[in-house]
N, C-alpha and C positions, 0 to 999 in steps of 0.2 A: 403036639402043637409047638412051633416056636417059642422060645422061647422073652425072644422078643415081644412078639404078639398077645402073649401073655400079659404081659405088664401092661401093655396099651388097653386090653378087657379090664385090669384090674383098676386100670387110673381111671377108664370112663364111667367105671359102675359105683366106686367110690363117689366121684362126682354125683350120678343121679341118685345115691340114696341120701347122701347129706342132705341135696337142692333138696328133696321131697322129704327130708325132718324138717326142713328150715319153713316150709311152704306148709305146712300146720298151724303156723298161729291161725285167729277167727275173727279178725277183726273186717276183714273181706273176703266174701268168698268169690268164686269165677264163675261164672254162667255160662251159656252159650254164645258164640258171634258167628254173628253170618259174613265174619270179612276175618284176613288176614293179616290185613293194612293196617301201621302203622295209628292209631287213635288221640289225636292230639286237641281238641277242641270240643265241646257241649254245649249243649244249651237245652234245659227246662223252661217250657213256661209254667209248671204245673208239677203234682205228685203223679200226673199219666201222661202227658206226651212231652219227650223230648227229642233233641237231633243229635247227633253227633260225628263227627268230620275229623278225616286223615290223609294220607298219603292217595295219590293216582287219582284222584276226584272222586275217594271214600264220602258219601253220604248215608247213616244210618239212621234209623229213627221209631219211636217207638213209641203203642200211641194207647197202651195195657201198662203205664207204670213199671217198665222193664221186663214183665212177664214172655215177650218173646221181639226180635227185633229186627226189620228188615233194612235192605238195602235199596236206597232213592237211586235213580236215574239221574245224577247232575250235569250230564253232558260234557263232562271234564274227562280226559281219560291218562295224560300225558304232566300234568301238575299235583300238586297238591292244592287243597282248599285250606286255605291259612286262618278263617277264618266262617264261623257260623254264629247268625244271630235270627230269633225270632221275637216278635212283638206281643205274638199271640196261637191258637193252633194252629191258623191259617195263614198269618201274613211272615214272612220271613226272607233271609236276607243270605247270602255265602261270595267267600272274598275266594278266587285263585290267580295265580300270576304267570305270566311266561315272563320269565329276567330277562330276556337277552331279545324279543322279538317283537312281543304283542303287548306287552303290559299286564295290566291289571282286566279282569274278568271280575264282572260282580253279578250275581247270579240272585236272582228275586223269583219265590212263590208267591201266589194266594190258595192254592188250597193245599197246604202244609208239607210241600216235598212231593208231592204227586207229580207235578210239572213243576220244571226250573226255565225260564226265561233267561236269556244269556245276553248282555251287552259288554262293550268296551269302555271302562272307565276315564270319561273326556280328556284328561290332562295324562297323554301316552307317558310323558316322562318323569312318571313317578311310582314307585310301588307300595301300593295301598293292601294293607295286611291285614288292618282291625276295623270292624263295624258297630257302628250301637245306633237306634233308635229312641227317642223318649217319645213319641207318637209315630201315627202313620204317616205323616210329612218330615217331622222333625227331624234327623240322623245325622249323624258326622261320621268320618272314615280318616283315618292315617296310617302311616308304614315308615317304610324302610328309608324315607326321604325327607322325613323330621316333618314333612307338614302337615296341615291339620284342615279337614275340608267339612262344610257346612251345606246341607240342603234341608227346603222348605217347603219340598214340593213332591217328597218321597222320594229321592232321586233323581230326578228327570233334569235338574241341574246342581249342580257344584261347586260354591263358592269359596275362595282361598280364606280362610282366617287370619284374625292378626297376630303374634306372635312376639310379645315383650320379653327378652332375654337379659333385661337389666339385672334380674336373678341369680344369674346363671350363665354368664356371656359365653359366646362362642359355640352355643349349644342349638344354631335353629337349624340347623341339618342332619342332627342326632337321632338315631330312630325311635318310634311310638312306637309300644309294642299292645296296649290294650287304654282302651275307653271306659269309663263309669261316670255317673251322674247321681248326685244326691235327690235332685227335683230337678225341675224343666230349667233350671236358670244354674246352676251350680255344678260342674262337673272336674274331673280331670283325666288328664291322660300320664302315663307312666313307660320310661324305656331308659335311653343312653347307649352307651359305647363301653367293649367288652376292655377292661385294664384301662379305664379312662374315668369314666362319669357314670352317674345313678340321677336321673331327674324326674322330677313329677312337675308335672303342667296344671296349672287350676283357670276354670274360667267362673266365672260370676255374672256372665248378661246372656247365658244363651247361647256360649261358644262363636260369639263374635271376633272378643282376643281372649288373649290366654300369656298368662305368667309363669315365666320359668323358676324350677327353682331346684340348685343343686342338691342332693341329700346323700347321698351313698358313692361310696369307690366303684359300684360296681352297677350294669345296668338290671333294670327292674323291671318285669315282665308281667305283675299281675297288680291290680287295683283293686280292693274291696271298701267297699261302705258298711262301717260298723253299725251306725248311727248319726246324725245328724253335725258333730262333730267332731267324731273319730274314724280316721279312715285307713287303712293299713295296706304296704307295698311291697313287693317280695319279687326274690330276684338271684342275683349269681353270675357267681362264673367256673369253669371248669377247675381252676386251682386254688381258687380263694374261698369257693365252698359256698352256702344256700346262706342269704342273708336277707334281715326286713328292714322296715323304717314308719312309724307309725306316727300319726299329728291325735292329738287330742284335743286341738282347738281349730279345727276344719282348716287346716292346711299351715298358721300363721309358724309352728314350729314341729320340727321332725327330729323323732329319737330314733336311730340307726342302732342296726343289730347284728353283728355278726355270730349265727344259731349254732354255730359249731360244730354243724356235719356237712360231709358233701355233699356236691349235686345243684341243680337251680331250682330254684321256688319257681316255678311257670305257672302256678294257678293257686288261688288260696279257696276252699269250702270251710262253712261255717256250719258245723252240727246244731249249733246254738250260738248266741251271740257271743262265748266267751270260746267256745271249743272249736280251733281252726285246727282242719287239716290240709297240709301242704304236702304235695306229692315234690319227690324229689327228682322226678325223673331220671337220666342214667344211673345214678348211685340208688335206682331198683329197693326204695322204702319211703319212706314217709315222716316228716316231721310235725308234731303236735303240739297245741300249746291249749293251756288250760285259762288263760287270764287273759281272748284279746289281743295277746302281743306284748302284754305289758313286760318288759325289757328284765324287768327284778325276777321275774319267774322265765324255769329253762325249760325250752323245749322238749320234747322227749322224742326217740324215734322208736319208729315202729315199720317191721321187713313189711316188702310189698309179697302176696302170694306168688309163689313159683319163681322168685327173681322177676319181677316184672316189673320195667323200665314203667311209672305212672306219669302221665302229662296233665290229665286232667279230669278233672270231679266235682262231684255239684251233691249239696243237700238242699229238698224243698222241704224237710222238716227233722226233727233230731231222730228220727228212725228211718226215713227215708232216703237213701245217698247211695251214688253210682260214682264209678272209676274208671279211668280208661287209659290204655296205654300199648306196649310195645306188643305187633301179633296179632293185631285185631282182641286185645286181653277188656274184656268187662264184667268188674267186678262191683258187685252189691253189698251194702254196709250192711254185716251181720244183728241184728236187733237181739240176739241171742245173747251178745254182748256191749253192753249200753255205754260206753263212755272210756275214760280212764280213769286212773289214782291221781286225784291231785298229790303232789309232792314227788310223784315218780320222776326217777333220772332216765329208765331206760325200764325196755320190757324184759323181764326172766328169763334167761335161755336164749338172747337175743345176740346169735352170732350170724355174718353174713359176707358173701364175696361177691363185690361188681365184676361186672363184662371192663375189661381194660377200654381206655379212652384215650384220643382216638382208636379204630380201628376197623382193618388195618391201619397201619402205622408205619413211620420211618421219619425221624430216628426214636424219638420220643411217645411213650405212651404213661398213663397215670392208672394204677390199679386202686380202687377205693374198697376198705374193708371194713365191718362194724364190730368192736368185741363189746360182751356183754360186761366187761370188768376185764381189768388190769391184766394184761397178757403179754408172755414171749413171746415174739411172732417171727415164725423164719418162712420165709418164699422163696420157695426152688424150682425152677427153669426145667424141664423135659423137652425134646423133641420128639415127633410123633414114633418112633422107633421103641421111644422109654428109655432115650439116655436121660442121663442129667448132666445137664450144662451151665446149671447155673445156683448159688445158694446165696441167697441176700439174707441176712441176719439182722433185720430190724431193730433186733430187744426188745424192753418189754417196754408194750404200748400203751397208752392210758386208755381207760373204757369209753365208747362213742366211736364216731366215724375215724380213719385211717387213712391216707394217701401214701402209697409206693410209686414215687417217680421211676420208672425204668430207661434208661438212656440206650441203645443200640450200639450208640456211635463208638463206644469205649471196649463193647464185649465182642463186636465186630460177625455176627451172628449173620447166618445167612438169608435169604428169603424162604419164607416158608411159615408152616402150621405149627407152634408149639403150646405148650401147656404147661400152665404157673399152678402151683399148689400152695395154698395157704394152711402152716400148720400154727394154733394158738390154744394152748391147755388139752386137749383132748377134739377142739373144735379141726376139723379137718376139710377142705372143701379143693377142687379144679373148676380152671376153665381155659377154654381155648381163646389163643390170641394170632393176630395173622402179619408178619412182618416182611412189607414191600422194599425193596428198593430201584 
């Protein structure tokens, strides 16, 4: 056998046996999916049915507590569904969009995903992303076009909201990215602009107006309601890493966090009212926090199974919790293992290597890596033949998340399939990267 060829078996086997050490923790494990697609969106109403929505007009749902889960007919085939919400097992709601042509599609059942009803959202020139209901009539909807819409009548009409940026000026065109409400009169909404702003929206009469108000560098993609007064927001950006901002006094003041791993906070789950888990999506783990949020106590991370990119998850009680993410990937919270160590900085044995970002790429892409404690860290470049072309010597890196900026434009590297190896104490891992020009 070549000799070449050789090296190429020996880098990719290397690879799948580390991924499958690394893909043994049991904090989740993976089940079966009836889809491939992309998993970015949930919604429980209950410990036995819920939905959940991805890429190409993915509706899955499932209606045995996760025990087995099928695929809904949405009548989408061409978009993704940005968004799912239910009220109840039977009434429910799904956002998709065409950018460039049609708009917004808002997609309504009554009997729980069985049939989906398909309309055009009235106002073409705007795209509406996120859904929430607080009854059968009451809902709001906003997106990608900073505004915030009100119906009374279960959607059958649309009314513009009012929008006070005394806050937070310059921000009423900045995107929403998710809806939450304490009670029928008190809610907010949460987004911004990527290297710009982080905002959160509150309204207090029912989503008539709404108050802006700046709180983070970076924008914020998920809302939760801790309690009546405490309400906590989570968010990101590709280089600046997974970050929260949390009020303790229903909205009047916000303590910003930067968690210091990478990735974006796109969803927060609450095992219990103090134990949040937050999937990090691309950066393929998860961060946890034992207090709430509270700012004094650190996060810890925790790999997602198999490398898997998580967007989003849901607990309806501290033993019951599902995940979902990159692949059609859903995975179920192990009850075999109840919780973490308060005071923990990180988990044992907890080394890990992202998919590079973007990618493909050109000129630039960002490799994010986790050490479990304090490590050399050298990354070396192959192309698919089993040269080596490239050796970036990091040193030694502090424990927790990692970022390698790779630049192209300098090593002048051709188009093509290559492979980065991360080597730190004994911790060894590959993966493939794809560079355009």
């Amino acid at each position: 056998m070549n000799n070449r060829i050789k090296i190429i078996i020996i880098l990719f086997a290397l690879c799948t046996a580390v991924s499958a050490e690394l893909s043994s923790q049991d904090f989740w494990l993976r089940v079966p999916s009836p889809t491939n697609r992309i998993l970015t969106k949930c919604w429980f109403v209950d410990s036995v049915y819920g939905w959940v929505a991805g890429d190409s007009g993915t509706i899955i749902n499932t209606t045995n507590s996760g025990a087995s889960w099928s695929v809904q007919n949405s009548g989408i085939l061409n978009y993704n569904i940005d968004d799912v919400f239910f009220l109840n097992r039977r009434l429910g709601w799904a956002l998709s969009n065409d950018y460039f042509f049609n708009g917004t599609f808002v997609l309504k059942t009554t009997n729980g995903g069985l049939n989906w009803s398909m309309s055009n959202f009235p106002d073409t020139t705007v795209i509406v992303s996120s859904i929430l209901f607080t009854d059968s009539l009451k809902g709001y909807a906003t997106g990608f076009s900073g505004k915030i819409f009100r119906t009374t009548n279960g959607g059958g009409n649309w009314d513009l909201c009012i929008i006070d940026t005394a806050g937070c000026p310059l921000l009423y065109g900045f995107p929403k990215h998710r809806l939450n409400f304490i009670n029928s009169t008190t809610g907010y909404a949460c987004g911004g602009q990527y290297d710009m702003i982080g905002a959160v929206w509150r309204t207090t009469n029912s989503g008539v107006s709404w108050n802006a108000y700046c709180i983070t560098p970076e924008p914020l993609f998920d809302v939760k309601i801790i309690n009546s007064t405490k309400i906590i927001a989570s968010g990101g950006d590709f280089d600046f890493g997974a970050i929260t901002s949390t009020t303790w006094n229903n909205g009047g003041d916000w303590t910003y966090n930067n968690i210091g791993y990478g990735g974006i906070g796109r969803d927060l789950a609450f095992r219990t009212e103090k134990e949040i888990w937050m999937p990090l999506a691309f950066a393929q783990s998860w961060a946890v926090h034992l207090d709430s949020g509270n700012i004094n106590i650190p996060w810890i991370g925790v790999p997602a199974p198999d490398s898997t990119a998580v967007y989003a998850a849901v607990f309806k009680s501290p033993t019951f919790g599902f995940a979902f993410g990159s692949y059609g990937a859903i995975m179920r919270y192990n009850t075999a293992v109840i919780g973490l160590t308060p005071g923990s900085s990180s988990i044992p044995g907890d080394y890990s290597l992202g998919q590079n970002y973007p990618n493909p790429f050109n000129p630039t892409t960002n490799i994010v890596y986790k050490l479990a404690k304090s490590e050399n860290v050298v990354i070396t470049l192959y192309d698919l033949l089993g040269k080596q072309v490239k050796v970036f010597v990091e040193g030694v890196r502090p424990a927790g998340f990692n970022r390698f900026r790779f630049i192209n434009s300098g090593s002048g590297l051709a188009s093509g399939v290559y492979i980065y190896k991360i080597e730190a104490g004994t911790f060894v891992e590959s993966k493939k990267m794809v560079i355009v020009k």
